[in-house]
C-alpha positions as CSV (number, residue, x, y, z in Angstrom):
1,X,29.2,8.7,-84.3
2,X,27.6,5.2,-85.2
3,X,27.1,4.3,-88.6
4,X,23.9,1.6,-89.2
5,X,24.7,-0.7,-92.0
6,X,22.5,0.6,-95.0
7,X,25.0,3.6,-94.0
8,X,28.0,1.9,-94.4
9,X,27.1,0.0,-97.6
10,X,26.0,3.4,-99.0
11,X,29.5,4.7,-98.2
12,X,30.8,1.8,-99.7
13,X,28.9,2.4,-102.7
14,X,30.2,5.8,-102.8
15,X,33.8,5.4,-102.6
16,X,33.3,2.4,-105.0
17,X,31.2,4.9,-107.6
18,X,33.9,7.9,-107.2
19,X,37.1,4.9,-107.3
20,X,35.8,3.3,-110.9
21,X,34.4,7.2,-111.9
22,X,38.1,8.2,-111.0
23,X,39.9,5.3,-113.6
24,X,37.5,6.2,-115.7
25,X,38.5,9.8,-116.4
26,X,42.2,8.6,-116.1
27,X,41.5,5.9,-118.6
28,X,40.3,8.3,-121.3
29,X,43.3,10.9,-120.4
30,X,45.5,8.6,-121.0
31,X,44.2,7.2,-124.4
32,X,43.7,10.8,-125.4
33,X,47.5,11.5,-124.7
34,X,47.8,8.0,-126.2
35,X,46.8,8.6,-129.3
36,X,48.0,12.5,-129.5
37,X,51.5,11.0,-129.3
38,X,51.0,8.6,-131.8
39,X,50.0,11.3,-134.4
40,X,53.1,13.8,-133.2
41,X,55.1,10.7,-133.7
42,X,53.5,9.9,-136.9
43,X,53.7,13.6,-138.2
44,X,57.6,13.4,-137.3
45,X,58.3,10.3,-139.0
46,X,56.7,11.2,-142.2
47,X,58.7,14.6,-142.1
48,X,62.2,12.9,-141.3
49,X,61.2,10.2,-144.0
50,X,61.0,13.1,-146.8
51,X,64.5,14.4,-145.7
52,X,65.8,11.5,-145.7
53,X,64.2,10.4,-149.4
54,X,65.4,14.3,-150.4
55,X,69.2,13.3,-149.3
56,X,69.0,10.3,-150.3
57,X,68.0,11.6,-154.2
58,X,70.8,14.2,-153.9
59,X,73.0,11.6,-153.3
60,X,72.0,9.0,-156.0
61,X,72.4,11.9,-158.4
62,X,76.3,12.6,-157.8
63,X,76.5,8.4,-157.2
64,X,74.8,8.4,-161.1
65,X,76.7,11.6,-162.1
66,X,80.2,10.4,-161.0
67,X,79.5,6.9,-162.6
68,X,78.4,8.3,-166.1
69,X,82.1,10.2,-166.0
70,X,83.9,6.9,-165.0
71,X,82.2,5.2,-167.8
72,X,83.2,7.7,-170.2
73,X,86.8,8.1,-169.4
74,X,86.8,4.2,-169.5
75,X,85.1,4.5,-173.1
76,X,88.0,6.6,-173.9
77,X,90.4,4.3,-172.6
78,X,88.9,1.5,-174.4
79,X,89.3,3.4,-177.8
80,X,92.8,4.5,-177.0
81,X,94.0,1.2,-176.5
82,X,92.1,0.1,-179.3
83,X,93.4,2.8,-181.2
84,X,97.2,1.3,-179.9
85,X,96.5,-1.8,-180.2
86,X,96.1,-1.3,-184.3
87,X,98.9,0.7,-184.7
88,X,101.0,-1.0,-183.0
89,X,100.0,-4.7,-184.2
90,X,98.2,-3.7,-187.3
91,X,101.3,-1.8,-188.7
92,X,102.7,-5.2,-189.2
């Protein structure tokens, strides 16, 4: 079968047409899945950023709650001593 050469450029044009059509769609898929990704992601990052702030104020609580009790057993050191220091040097 011969083929005259408006027939060959027409296939050409074709093939050409359905190629870039072709890239097109795959293009767009891919943005699509692109940019669905990017939200999942986004979605999961904001929910492991709240667990994280959540643990993170759990554990500045007992950080603040075991600090308050240091600082008031050392208050009570500081009076006893005080309270030695005077008896033992202000007795004289």
């Amino acid at each position: 079968m011969q083929m005259t050469e408006p027939q060959i450029w027409a296939l050409i044009g074709a093939l050409l047409a359905f190629a870039l059509g072709s890239l097109t769609v795959l293009a767009r898929q891919n943005d699509r899945m692109i940019a669905s990704l990017r939200t999942e992601m986004s979605y999961r990052f904001e929910g492991m950023e709240a667990k994280l702030d959540a643990r993170f104020e759990t554990l500045e609580s007992k950080v603040d709650m075991r600090l308050d009790s240091i600082d008031r057993r050392l208050e009570e050191l500081d009076k006893e001593v005080a309270n030695l220091a005077t008896r033992f040097w202000g007795s004289r």
